[in-house]
N, CA and C atoms of all chains as a GROMACS GRO file, in nm:
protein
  471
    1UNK      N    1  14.463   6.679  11.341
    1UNK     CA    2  14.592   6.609  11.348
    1UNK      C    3  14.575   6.461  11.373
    2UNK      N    4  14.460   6.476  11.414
    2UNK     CA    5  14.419   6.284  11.434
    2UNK      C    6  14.482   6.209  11.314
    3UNK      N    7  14.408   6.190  11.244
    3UNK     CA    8  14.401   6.180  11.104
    3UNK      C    9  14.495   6.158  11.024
    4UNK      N   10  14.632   6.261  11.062
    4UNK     CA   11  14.758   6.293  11.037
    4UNK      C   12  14.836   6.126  11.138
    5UNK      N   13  14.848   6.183  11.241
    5UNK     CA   14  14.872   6.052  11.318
    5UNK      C   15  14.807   5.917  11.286
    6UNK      N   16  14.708   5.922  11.262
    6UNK     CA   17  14.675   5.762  11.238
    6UNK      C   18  14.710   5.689  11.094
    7UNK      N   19  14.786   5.773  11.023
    7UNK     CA   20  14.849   5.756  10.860
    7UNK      C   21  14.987   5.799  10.877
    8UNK      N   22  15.067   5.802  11.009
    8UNK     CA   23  15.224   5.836  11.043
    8UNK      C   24  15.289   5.728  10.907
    9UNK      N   25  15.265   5.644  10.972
    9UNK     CA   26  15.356   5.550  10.947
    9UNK      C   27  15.326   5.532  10.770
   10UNK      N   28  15.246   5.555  10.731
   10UNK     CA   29  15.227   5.565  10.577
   10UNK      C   30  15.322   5.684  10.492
   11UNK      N   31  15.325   5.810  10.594
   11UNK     CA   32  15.395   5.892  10.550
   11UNK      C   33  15.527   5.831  10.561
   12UNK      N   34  15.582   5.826  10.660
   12UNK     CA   35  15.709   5.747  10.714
   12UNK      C   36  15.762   5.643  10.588
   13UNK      N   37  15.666   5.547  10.498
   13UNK     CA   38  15.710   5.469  10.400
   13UNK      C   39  15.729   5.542  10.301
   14UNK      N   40  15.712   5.684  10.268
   14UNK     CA   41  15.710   5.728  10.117
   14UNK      C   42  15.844   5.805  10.180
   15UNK      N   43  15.880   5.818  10.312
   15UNK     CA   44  15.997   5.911  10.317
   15UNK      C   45  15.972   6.036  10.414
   16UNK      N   46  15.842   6.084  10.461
   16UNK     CA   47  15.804   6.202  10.520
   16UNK      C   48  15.809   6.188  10.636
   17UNK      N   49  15.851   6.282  10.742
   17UNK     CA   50  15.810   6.313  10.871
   17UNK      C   51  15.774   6.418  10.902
   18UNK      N   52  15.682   6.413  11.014
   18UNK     CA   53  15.550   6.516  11.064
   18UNK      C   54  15.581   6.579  11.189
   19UNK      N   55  15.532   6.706  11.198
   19UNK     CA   56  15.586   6.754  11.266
   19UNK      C   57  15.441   6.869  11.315
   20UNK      N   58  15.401   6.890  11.436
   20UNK     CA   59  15.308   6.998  11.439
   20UNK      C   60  15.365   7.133  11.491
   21UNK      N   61  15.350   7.222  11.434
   21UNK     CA   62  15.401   7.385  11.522
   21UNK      C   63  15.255   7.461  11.581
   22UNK      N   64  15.313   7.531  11.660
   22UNK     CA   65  15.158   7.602  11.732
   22UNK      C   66  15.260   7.719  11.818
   23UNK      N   67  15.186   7.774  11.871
   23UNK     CA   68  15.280   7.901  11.943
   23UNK      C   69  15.269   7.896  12.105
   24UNK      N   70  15.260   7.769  12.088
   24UNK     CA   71  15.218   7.701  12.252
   24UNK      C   72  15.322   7.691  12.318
   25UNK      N   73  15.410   7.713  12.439
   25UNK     CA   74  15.504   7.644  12.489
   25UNK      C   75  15.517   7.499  12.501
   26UNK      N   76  15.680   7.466  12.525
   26UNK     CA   77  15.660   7.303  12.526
   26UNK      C   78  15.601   7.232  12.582
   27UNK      N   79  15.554   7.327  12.754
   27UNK     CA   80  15.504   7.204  12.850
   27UNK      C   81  15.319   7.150  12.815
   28UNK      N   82  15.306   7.258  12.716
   28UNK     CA   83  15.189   7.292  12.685
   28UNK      C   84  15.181   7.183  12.560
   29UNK      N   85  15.234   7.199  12.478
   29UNK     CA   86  15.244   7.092  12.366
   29UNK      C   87  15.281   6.955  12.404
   30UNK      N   88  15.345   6.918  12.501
   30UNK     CA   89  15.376   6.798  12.522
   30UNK      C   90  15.242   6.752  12.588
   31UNK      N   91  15.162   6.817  12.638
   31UNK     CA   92  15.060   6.727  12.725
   31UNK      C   93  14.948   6.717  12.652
   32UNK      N   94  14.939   6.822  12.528
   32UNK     CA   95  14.855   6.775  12.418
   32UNK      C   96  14.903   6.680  12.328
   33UNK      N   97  15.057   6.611  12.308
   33UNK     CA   98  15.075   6.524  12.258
   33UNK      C   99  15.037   6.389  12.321
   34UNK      N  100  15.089   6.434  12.470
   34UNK     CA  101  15.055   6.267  12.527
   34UNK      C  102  14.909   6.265  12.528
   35UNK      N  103  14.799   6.400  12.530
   35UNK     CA  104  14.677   6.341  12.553
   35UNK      C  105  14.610   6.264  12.388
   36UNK      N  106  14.694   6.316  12.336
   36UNK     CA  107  14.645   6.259  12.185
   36UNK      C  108  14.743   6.143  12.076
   37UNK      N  109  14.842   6.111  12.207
   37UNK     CA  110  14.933   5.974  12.175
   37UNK      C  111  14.939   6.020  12.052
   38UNK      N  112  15.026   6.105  11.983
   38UNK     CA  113  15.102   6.188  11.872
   38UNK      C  114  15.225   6.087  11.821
   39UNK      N  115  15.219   6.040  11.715
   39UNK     CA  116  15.373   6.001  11.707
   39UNK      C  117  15.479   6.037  11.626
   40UNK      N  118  15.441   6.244  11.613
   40UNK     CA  119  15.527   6.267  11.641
   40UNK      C  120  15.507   6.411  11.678
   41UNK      N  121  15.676   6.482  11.642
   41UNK     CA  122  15.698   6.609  11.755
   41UNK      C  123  15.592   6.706  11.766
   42UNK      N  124  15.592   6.783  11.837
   42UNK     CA  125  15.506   6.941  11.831
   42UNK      C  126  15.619   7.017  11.888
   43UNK      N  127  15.640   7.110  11.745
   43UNK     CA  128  15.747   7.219  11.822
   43UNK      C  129  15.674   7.335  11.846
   44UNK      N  130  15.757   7.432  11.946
   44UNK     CA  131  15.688   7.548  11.967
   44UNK      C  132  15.755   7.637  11.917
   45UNK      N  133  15.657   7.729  11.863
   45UNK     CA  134  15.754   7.871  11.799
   45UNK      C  135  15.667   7.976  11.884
   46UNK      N  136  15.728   8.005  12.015
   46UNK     CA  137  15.633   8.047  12.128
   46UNK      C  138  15.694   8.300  12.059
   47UNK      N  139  15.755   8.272  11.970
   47UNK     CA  140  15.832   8.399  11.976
   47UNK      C  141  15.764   8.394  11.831
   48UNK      N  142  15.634   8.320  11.755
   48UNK     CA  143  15.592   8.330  11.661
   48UNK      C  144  15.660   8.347  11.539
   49UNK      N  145  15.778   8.344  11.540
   49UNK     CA  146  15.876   8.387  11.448
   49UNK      C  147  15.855   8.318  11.326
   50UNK      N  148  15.828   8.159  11.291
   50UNK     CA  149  15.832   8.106  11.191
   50UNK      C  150  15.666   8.110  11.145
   51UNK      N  151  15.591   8.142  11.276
   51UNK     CA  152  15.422   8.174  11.229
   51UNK      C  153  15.363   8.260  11.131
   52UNK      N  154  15.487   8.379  11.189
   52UNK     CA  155  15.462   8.489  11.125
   52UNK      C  156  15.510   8.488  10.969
   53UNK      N  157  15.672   8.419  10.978
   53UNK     CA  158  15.710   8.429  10.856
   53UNK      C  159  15.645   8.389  10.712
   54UNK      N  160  15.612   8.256  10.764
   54UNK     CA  161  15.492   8.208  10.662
   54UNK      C  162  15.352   8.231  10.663
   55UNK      N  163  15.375   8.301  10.744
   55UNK     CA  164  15.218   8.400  10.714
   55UNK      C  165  15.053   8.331  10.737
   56UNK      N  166  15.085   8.270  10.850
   56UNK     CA  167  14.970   8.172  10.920
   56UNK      C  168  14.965   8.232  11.052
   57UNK      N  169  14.957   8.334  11.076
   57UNK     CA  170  14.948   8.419  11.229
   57UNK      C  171  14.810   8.459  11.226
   58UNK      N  172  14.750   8.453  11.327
   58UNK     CA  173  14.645   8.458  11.384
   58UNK      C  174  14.615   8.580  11.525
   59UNK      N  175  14.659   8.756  11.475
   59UNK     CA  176  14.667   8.744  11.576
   59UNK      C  177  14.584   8.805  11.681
   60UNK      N  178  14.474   8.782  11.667
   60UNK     CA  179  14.317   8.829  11.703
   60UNK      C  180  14.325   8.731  11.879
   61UNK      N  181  14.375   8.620  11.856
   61UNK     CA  182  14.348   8.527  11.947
   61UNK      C  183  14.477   8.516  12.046
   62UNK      N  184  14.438   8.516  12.190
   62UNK     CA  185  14.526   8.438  12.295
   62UNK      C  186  14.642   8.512  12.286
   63UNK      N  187  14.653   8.602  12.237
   63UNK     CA  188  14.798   8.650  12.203
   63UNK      C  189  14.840   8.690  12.079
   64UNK      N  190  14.795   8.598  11.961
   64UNK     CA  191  14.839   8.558  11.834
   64UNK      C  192  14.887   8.375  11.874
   65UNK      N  193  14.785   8.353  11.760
   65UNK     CA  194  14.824   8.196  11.724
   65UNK      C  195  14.887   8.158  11.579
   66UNK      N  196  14.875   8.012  11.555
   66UNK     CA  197  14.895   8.001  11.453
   66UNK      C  198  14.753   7.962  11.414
   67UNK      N  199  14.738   7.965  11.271
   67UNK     CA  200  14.604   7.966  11.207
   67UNK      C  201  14.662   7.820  11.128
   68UNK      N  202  14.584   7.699  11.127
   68UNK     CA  203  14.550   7.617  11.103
   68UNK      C  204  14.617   7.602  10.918
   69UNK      N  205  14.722   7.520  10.873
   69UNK     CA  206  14.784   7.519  10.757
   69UNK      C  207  14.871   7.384  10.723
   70UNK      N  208  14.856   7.333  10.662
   70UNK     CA  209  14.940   7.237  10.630
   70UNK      C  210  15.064   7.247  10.489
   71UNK      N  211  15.177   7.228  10.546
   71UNK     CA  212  15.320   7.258  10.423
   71UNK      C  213  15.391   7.116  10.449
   72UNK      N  214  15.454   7.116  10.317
   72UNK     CA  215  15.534   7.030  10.319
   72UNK      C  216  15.706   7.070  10.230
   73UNK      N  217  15.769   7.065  10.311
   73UNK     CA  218  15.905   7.098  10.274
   73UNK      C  219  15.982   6.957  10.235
   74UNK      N  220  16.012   7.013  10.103
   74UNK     CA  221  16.120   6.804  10.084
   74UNK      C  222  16.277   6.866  10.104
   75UNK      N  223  16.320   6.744  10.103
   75UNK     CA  224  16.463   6.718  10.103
   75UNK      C  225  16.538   6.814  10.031
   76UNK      N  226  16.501   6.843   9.916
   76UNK     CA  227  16.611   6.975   9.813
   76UNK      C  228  16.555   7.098   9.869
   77UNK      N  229  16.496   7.118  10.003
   77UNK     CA  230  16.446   7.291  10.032
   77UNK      C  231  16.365   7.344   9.969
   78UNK      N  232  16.261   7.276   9.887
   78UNK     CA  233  16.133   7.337   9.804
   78UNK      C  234  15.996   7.282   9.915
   79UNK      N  235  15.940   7.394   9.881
   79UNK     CA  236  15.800   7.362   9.925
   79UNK      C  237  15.751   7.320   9.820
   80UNK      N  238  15.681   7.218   9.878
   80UNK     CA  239  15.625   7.101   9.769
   80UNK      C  240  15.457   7.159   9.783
   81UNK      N  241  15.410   7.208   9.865
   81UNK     CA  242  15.268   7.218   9.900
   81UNK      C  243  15.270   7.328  10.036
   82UNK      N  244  15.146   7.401  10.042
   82UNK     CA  245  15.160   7.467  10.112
   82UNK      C  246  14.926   7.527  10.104
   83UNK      N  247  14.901   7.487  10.191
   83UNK     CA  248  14.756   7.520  10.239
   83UNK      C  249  14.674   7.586  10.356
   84UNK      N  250  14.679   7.687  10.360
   84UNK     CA  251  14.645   7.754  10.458
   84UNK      C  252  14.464   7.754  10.492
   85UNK      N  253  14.451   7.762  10.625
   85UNK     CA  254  14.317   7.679  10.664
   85UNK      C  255  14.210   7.770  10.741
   86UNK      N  256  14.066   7.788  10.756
   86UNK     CA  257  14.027   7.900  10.829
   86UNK      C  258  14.048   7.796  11.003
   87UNK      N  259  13.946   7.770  11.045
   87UNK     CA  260  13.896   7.755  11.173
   87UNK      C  261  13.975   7.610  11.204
   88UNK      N  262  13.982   7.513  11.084
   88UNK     CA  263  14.001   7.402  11.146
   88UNK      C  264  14.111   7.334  11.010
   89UNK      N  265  14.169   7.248  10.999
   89UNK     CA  266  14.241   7.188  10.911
   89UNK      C  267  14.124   7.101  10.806
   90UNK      N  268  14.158   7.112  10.699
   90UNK     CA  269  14.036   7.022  10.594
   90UNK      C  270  14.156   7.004  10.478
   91UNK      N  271  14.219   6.970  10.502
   91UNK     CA  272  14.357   6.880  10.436
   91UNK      C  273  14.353   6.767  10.480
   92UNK      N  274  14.352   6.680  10.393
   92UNK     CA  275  14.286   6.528  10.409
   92UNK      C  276  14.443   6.450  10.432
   93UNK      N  277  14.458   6.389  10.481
   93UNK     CA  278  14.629   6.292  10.479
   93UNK      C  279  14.578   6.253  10.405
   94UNK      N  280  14.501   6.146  10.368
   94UNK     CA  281  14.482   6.036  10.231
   94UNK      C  282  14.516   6.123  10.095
   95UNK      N  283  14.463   6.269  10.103
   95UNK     CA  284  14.462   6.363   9.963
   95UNK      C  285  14.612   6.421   9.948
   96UNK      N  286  14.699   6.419  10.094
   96UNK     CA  287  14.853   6.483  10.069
   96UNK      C  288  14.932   6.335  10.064
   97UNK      N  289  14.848   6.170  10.081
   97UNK     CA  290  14.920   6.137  10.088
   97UNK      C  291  14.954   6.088   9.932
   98UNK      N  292  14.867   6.094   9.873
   98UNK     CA  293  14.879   6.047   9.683
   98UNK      C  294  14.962   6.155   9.631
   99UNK      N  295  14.932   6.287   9.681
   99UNK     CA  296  15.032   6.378   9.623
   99UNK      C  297  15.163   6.386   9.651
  100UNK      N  298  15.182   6.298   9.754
  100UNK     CA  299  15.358   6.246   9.800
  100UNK      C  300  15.396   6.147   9.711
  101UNK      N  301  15.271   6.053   9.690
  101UNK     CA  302  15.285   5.898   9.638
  101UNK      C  303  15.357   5.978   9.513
  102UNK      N  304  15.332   6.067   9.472
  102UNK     CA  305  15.302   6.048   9.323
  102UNK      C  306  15.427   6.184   9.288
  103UNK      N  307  15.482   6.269   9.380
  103UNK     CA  308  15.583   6.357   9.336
  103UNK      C  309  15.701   6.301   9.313
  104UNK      N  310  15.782   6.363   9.245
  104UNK     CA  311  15.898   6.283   9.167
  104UNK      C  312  16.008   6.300   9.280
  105UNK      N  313  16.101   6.194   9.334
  105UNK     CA  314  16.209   6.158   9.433
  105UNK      C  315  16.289   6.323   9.430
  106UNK      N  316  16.234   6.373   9.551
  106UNK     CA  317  16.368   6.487   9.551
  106UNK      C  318  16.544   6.434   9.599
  107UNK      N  319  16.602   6.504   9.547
  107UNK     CA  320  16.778   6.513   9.569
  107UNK      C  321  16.774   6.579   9.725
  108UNK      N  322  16.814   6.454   9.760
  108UNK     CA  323  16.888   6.448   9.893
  108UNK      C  324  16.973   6.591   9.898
  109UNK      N  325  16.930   6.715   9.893
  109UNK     CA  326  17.050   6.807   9.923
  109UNK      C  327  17.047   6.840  10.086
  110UNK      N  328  16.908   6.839  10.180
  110UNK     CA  329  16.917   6.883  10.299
  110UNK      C  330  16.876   7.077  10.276
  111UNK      N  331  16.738   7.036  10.373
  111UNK     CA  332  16.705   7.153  10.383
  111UNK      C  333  16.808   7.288  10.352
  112UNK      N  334  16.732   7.397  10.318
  112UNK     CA  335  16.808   7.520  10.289
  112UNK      C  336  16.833   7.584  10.418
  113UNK      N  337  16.924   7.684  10.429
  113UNK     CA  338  16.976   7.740  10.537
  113UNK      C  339  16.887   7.794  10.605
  114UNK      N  340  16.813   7.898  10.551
  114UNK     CA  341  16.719   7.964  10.591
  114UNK      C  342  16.612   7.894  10.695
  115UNK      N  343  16.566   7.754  10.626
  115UNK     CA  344  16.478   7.660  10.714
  115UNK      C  345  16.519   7.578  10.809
  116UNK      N  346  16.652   7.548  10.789
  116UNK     CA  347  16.715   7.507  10.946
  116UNK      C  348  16.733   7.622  11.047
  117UNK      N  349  16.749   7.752  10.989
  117UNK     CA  350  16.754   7.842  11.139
  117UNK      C  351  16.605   7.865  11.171
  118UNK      N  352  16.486   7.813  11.108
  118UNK     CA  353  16.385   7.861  11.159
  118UNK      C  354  16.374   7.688  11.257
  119UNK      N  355  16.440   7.606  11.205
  119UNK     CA  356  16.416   7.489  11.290
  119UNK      C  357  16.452   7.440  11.415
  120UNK      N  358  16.612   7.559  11.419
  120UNK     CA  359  16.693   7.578  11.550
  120UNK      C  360  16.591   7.634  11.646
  121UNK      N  361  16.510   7.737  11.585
  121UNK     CA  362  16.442   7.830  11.674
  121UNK      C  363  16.301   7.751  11.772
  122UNK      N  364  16.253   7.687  11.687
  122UNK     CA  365  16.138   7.614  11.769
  122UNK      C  366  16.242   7.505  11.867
  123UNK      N  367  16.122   7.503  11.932
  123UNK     CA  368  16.184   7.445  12.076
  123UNK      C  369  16.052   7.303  12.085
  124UNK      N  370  16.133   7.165  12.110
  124UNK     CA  371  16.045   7.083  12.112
  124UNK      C  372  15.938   7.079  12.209
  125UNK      N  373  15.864   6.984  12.258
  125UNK     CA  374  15.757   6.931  12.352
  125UNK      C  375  15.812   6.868  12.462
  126UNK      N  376  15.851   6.860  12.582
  126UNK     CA  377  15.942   6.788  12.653
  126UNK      C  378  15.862   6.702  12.696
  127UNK      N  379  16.425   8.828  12.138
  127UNK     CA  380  16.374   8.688  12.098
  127UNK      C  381  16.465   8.569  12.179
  128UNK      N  382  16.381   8.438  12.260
  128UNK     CA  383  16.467   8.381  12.325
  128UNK      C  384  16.537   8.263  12.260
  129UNK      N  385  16.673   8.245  12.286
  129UNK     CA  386  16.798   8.152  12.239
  129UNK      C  387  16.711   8.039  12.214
  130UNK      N  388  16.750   7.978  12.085
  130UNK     CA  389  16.700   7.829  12.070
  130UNK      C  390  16.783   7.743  12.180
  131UNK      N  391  16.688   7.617  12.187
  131UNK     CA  392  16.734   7.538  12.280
  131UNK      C  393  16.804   7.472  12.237
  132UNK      N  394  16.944   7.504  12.279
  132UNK     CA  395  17.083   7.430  12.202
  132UNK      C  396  17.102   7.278  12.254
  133UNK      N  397  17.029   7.258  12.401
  133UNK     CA  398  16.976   7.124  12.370
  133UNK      C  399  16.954   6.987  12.344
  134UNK      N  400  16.794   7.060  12.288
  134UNK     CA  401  16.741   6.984  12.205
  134UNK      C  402  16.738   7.011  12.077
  135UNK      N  403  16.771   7.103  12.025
  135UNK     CA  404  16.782   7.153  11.913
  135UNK      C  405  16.870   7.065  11.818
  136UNK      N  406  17.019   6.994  11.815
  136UNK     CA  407  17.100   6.897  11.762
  136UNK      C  408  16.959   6.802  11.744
  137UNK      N  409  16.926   6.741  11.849
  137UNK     CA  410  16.872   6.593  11.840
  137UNK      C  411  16.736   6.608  11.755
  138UNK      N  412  16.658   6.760  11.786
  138UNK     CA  413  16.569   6.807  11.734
  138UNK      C  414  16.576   6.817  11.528
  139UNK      N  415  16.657   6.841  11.489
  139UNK     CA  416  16.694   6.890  11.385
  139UNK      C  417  16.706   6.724  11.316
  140UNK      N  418  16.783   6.651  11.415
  140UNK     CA  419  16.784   6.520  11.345
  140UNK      C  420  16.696   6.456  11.356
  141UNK      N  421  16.580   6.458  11.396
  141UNK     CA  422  16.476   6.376  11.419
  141UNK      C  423  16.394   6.436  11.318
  142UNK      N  424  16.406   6.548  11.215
  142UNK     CA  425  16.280   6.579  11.119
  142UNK      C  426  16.390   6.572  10.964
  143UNK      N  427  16.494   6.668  11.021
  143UNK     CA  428  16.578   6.595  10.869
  143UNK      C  429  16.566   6.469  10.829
  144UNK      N  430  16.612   6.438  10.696
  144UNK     CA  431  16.704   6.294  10.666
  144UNK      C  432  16.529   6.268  10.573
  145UNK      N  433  16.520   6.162  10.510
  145UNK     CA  434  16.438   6.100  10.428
  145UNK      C  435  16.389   6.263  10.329
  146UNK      N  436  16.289   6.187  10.253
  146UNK     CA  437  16.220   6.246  10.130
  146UNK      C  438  16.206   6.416  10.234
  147UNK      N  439  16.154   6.456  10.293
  147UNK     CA  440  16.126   6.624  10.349
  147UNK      C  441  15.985   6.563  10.513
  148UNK      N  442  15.961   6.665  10.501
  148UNK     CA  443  15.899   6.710  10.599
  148UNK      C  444  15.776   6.773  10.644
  149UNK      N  445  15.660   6.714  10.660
  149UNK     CA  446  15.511   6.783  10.681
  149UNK      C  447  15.507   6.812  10.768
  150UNK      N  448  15.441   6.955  10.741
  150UNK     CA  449  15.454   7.093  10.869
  150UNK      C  450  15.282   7.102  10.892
  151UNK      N  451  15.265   7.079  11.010
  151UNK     CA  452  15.092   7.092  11.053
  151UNK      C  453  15.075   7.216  11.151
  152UNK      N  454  15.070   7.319  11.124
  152UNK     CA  455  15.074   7.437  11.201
  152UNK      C  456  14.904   7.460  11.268
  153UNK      N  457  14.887   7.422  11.348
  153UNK     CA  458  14.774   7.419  11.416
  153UNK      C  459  14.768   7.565  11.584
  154UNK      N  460  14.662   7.548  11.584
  154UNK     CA  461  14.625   7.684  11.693
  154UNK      C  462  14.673   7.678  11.809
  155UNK      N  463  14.694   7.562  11.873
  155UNK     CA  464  14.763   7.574  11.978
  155UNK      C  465  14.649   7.489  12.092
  156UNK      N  466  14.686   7.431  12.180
  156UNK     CA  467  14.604   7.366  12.240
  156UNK      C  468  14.527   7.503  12.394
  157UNK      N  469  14.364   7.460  12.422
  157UNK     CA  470  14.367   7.566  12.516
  157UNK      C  471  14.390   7.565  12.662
   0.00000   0.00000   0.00000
């Protein structure tokens, strides 16, 4: 997520915002944000619900985690990209960020229904 | 399953909506 963060603001100019999920509670995610000066959210989907849905559950570990994946949802409710990861993330920002540079302007419609109730459900980093 | 946090959830929702979409980094969880 380093990596991710230190190219925020690049995403931020083509239009994107970042967001990390993990199945961590908030107080738990927030102190891995401040220890890694994040700029931006980490939500928790501590009830795995949206982990599971998209099918990045992990659940051998700690409980069940999430397994390491990078998606990108645009503006008209399409997944634009979607990469699922073993041990560690190897999705390059520089490599998702040409593939942003370079996808054609989605229509402002606002996420689909379905993905705002999974968005109600995570709970931020306090 | 427990109630979303009604909240943060408003302010939450507006802080990832709005521009081109949204990159989702689903990572393991810190230990």
């Amino acid at each position: 997520m380093a990596e991710f963060a230190e190219r925020a603001d690049e995403f931020a100019r083509l239009g994107y915002k970042l967001a990390g999920v993990s199945a961590d509670p908030p107080e738990r995610a927030a102190r891995l944000r401040n220890e890694l000066a994040l700029p931006f959210p980490l939500l928790s989907d501590t009830e795995r619900r949206m982990i599971q849905a998209w099918d990045v559950y992990n659940p051998r570990e700690r409980g069940g985690i999430a397994q390491p994946a990078t998606a990108v949802v645009t503006a008209a409710g399409e997944l634009a990209w979607f990469e699922r990861e073993g041990m560690a993330r190897r999705v390059k920002a520089e490599a998702l960020l040409a593939f942003l540079a370079g996808a054609d302007a989605p229509q402002a419609r606002g996420f689909g229904p379905r993905f705002r109730d999974f968005l109600r459900a995570l709970r931020f980093a306090r | 399953m427990d109630a979303p946090d009604h909240r943060g959830a408003p302010r939450g929702l507006a802080d990832l909506t709005g521009g081109r979409g949204l990159v989702l980094l689903f990572y393991r969880g810190a230990w």
